[in-house]
VONU-180594 format. One line per 8 residues: number of its first residue (from 1); for each residue y, z, x of C-alpha. Coordinates in nm, 2 decimals. Each point is the difference from the previous one (the first is absolute). Layout:
BEGIN
NUM) Y:Z:X ~ ... $
END
This chain:
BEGIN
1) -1.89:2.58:1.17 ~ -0.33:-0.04:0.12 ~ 0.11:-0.34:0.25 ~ 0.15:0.01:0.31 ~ 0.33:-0.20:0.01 ~ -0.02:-0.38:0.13 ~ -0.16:-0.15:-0.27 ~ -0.05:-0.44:-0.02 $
9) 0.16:-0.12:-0.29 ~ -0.29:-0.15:-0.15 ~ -0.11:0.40:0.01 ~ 0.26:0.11:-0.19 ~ 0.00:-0.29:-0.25 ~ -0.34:0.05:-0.08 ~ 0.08:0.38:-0.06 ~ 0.31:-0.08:-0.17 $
17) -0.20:-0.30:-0.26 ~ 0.22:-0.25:0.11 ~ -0.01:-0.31:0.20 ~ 0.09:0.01:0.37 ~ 0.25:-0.31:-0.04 ~ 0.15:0.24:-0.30 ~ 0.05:0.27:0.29 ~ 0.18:-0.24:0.25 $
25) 0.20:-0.17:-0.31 ~ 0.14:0.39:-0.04 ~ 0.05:0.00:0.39 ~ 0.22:-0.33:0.03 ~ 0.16:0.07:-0.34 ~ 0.10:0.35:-0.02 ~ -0.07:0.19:0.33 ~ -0.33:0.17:-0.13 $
33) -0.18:-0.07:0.32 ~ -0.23:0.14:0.29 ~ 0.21:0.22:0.24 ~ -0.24:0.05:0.28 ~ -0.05:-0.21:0.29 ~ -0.29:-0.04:0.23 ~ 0.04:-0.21:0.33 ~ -0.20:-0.28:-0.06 $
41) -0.06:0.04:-0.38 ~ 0.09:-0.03:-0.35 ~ 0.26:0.26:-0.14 ~ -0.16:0.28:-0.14 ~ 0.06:0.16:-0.32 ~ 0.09:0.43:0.03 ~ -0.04:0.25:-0.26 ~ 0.34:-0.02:-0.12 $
49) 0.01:-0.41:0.01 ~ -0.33:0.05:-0.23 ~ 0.16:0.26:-0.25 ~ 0.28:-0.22:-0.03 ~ -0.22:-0.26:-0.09 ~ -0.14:0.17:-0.26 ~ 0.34:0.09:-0.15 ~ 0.10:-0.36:-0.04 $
57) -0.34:-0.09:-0.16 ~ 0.00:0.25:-0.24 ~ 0.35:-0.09:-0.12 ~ -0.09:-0.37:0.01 ~ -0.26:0.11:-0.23 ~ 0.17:0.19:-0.26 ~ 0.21:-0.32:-0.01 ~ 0.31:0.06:0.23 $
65) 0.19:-0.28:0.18 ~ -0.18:-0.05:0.35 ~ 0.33:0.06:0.16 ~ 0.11:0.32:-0.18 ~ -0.33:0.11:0.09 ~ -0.02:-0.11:0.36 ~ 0.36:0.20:-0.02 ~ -0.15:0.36:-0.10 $
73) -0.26:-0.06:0.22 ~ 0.19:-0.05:0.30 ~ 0.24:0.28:-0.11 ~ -0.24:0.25:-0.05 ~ 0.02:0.34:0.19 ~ -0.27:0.18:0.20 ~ -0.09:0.19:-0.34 ~ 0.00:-0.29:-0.21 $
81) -0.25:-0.12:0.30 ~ -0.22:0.27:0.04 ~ -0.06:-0.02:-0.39 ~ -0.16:-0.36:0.06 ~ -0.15:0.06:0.32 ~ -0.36:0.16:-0.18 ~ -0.02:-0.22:-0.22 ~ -0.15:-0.29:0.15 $
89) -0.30:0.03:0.25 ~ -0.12:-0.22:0.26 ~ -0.41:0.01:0.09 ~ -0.15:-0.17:0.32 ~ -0.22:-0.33:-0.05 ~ -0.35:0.04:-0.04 ~ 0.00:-0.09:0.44 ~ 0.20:0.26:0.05 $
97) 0.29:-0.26:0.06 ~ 0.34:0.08:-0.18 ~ 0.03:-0.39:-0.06 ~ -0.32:-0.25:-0.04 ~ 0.01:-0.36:0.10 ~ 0.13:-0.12:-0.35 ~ 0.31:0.30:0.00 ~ 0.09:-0.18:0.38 $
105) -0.02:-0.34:-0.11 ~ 0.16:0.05:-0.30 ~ 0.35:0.15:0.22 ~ -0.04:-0.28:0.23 ~ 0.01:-0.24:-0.30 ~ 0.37:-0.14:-0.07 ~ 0.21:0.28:0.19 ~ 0.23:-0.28:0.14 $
113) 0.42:0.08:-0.06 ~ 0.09:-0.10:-0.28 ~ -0.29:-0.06:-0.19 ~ -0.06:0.14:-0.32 ~ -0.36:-0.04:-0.12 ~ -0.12:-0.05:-0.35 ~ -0.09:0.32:-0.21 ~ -0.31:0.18:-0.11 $
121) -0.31:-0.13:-0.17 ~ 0.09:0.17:-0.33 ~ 0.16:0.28:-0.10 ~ -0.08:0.34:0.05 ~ 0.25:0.15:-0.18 ~ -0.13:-0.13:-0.37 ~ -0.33:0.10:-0.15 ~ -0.24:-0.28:0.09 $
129) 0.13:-0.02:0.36 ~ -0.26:0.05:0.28 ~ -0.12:0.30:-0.09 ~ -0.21:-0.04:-0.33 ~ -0.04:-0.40:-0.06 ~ 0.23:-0.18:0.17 ~ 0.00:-0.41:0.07 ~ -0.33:-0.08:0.21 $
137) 0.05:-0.12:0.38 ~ 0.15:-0.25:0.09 ~ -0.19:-0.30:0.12 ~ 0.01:-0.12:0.32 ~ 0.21:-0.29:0.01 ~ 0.23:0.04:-0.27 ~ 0.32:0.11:0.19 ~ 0.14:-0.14:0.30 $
145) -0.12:0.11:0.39 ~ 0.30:0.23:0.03 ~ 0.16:0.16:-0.28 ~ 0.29:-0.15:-0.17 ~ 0.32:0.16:0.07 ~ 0.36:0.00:-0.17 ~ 0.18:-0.20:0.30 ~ -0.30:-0.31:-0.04 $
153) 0.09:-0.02:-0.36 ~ 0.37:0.01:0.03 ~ -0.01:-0.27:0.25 ~ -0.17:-0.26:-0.19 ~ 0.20:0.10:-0.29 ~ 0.35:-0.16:0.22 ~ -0.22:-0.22:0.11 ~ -0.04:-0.13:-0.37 $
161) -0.35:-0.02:0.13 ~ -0.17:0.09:-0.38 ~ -0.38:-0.07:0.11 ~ 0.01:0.20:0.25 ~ 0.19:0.28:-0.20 ~ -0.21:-0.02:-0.27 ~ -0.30:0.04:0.29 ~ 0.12:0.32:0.06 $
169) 0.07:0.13:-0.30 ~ -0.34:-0.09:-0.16 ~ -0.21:0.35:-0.10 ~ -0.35:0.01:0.14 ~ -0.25:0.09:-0.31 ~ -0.01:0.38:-0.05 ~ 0.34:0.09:0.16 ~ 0.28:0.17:-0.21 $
177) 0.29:-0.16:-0.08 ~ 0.24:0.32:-0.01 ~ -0.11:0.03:0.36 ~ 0.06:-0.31:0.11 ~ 0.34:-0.02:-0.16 ~ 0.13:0.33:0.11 ~ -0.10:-0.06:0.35 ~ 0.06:-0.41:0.04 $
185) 0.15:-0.14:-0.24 ~ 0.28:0.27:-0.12 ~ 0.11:0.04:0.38 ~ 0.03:-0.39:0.03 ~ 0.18:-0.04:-0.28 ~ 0.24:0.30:0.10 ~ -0.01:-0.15:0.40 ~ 0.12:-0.36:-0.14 $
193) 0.27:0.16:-0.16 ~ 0.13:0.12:0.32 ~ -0.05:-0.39:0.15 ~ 0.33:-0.21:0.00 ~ -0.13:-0.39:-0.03 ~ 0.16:-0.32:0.01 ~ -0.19:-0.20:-0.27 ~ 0.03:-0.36:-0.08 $
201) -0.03:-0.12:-0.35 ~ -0.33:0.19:-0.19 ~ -0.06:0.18:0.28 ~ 0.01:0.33:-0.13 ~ -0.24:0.23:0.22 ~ -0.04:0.28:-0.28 ~ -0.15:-0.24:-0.26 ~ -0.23:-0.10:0.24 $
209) -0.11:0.35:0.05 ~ 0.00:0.07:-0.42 ~ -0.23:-0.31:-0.02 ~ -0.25:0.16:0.26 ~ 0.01:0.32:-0.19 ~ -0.03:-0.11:-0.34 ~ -0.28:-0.26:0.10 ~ -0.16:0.24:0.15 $
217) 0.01:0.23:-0.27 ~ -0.14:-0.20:-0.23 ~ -0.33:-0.13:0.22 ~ -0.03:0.37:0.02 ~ -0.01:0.09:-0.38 ~ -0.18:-0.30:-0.12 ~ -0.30:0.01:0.24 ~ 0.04:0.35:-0.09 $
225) -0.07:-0.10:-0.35 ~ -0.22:-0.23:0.03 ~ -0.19:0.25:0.19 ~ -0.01:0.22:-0.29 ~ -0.11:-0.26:-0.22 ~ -0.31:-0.11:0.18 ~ -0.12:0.35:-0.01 ~ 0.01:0.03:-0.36 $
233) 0.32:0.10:-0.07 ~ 0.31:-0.07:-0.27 ~ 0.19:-0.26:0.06 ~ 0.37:0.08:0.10 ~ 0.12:-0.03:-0.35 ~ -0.27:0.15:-0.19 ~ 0.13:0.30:-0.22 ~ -0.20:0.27:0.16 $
241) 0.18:-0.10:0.34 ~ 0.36:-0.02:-0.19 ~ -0.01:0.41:-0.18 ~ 0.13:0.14:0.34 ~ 0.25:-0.28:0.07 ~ 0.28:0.08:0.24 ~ 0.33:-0.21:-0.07 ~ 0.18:-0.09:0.33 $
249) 0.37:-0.05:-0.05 ~ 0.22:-0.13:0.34 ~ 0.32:0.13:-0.02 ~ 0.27:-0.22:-0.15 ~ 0.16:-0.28:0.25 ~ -0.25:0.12:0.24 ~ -0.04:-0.29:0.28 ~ -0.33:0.00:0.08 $
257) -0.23:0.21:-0.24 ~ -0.31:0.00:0.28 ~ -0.02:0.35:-0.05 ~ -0.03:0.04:-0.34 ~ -0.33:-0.28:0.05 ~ -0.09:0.19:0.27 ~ -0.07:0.30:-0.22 ~ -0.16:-0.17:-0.24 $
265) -0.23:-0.15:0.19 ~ -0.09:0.29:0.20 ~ -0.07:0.18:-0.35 ~ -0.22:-0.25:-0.06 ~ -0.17:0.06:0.33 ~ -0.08:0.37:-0.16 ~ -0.15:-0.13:-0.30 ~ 0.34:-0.01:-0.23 $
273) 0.15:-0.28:-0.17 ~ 0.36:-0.05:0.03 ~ 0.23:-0.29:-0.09 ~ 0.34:-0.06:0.13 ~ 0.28:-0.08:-0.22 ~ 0.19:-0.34:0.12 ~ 0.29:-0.17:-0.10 ~ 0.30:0.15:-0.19 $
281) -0.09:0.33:-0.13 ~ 0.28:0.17:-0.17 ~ 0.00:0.27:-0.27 ~ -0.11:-0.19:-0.24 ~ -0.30:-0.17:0.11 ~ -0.11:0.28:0.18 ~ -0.02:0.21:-0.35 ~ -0.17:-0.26:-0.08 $
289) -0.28:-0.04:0.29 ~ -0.05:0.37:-0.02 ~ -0.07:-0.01:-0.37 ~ -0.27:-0.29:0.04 ~ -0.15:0.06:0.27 ~ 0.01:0.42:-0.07 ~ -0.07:0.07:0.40 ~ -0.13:0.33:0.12 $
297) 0.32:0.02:0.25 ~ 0.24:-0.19:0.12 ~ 0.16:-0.06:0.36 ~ 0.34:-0.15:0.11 ~ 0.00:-0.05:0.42 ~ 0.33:-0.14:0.16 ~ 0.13:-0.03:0.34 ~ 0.35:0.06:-0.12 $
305) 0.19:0.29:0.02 ~ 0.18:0.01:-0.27 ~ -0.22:-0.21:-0.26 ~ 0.08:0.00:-0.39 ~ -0.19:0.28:-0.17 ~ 0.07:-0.18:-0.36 ~ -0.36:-0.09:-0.06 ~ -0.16:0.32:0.10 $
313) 0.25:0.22:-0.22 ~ -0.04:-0.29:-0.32 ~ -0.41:0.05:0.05 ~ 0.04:0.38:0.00 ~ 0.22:0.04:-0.29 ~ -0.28:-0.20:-0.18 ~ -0.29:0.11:0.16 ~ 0.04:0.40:0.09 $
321) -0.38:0.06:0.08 ~ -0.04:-0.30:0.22 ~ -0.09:0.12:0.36 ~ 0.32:-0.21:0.21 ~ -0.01:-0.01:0.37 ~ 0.32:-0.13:0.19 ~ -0.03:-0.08:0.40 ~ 0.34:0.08:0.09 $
329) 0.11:-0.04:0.40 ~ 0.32:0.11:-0.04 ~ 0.12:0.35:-0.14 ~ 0.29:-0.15:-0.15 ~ -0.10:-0.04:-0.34 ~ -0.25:0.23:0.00 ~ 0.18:0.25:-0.22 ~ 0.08:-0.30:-0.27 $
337) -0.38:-0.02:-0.12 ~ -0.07:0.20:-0.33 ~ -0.10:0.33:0.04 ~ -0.32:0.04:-0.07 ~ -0.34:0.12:0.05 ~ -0.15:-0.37:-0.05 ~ 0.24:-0.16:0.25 ~ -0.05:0.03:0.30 $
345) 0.20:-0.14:0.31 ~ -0.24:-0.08:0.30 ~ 0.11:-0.02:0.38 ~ -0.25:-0.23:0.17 ~ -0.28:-0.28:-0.11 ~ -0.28:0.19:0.10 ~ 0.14:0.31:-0.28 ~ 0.08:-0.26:-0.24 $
353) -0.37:-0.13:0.00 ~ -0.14:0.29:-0.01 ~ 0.15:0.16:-0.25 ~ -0.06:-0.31:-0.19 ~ -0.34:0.01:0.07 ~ -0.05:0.37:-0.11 ~ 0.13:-0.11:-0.32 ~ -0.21:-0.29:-0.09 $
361) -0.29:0.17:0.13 $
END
């Protein structure tokens, strides 16, 4: 390595191409942390914290569960370590400084216990990210003074408080949506879980956080759209827009489908066109949605772990060629999907939209 060990963590995010609330969301989450302690200062990330690091991102990447990967990377041996330890490198600032003003104000930002800060700007991991024509800046103004973190929004969901929920949950213009439901609104949703509430009558705190999200979404997409419009573009329904059409399918009795208009609006957000399938969607009619509407691939997210697979094996019996992508959590019916080379069982959201995303590109 070319660093000496005690790095700041908005260093090693910056290396790394991720945000620094990503890096302390790993900390509190999974253990990934800074081991090195300076009197009077910030925890400092070693060599081996930073190769471990770059484990867990590169399996986050090629679309394993965040916490099988935090797993392997906390696991790994000193071999497995010095394997990683090259392959990131750490330059001094153009003052010579190992962190600017903007790297020390960014890890003084929202490092209170607890907290859990909103995500990156867009995603790195998908062509289009940062690197090569990503969303413009963000305007001043547009967000509120402090970031908005998973215990605000879970609080005003028991509160029943929707305004200010859906305050939090609205997505400044030129975010990402996959980011900022991977790193808000998924862990809220997964924290509430966890809450035990006494409720009085239609007081129920998850719909109030499912309103949020799915008004949110849909500002999103439609200024989105209307964005794309003004500039000269198709209209969402135009046929040119509707070749490369991804069909969304929740699984069946699913809940709460937010994820499955989460991805669609996110593939939107990368210049795809999606649509989610709603209401009752049994063999049948999903033969026949598939038929009409002739999609370029086709997606199923759940949150179950054991969901009914009837609708993905009915559309590949039909359809052989069609590209299928299935974002499973759970291994336990992983081995019931058909076995083949166009289905293809995906671990995390992130791998899900961008496999997606290579295929309708």
């Amino acid at each position: 390595m070319t660093y000496s060990p005690g790095l700041a963590v908005a260093v090693v995010a910056r290396r790394l191409g991720v945000a620094p609330a990503t890096l302390r969301t790993w900390d509190r989450r999974y253990g990934l942390g800074p081991s090195e302690h300076r009197a009077g200062s910030h925890r400092r990330y070693t060599e081996d914290d930073v190769a471990r690091l770059v484990i867990m991102r590169r399996l986050t990447l090629d679309g394993v569960a965040p916490s099988d990967a935090a797993r392997a990377a906390l696991e790994a041996d000193g071999e497995e370590l010095a394997a990683h330890r090259g392959t990131v490198t750490f330059d001094m600032d153009a003052d010579g400084q190992e962190d600017g003003p903007d790297e020390l104000r960014a890890e003084d930002d929202a490092v209170h216990p607890g907290e859990q800060a909103s995500g990156r700007p867009f995603l790195r991991a998908v062509p289009g990210g940062e690197q090569g024509g990503g969303p413009a800046p963000r305007a001043v103004g547009t967000r509120d003074p402090r970031p908005t973190i998973v215990s605000d929004v879970v609080d005003a969901a028991i509160a029943y408080d929707q305004r200010t929920c859906d305050r939090l949950l609205r997505i400044p213009s030129g975010d990402d949506p996959a980011a900022w439901w991977s790193d808000l609104v998924e862990p809220a949703l997964e924290r509430l879980a966890e809450r035990t509430v006494l409720a009085g009558p239609g007081e129920v705190p998850e719909i109030v956080l499912a309103n949020a999200t799915l008004g949110a979404l849909r500002e999103h997409t439609q200024a989105r759209e209307e964005a794309v419009v003004a500039a000269g573009g198709p209209p969402p329904n135009h046929p040119s827009r509707m070749r490369r059409i991804v069909l969304v399918f929740a699984a069946p009795d699913e809940p709460l489908p937010l994820a499955a208009h989460a991805l669609a609006a996110s593939l939107g957000a990368h210049g795809a066109m999606a649509r989610i399938v709603t209401g009752p969607a049994n063999v049948h009619r999903t033969l026949e949605l598939v038929t009409m509407v002739r999609p370029a691939a086709v997606a199923m997210v759940t949150t179950q772990a054991r969901p009914d697979l009837g609708i993905i094996h009915a559309a590949f019996d039909a359809n052989p060629e069609l590209p299928m992508f299935v974002g499973l959590p759970s291994d336990d019916v992983a081995g019931e999907l058909p076995l083949a080379t166009t289905v293809h069982r995906v671990r995390s959201f992130t791998g899900l939209l961008h496999e997606l995303l290579a295929v309708v590109r």
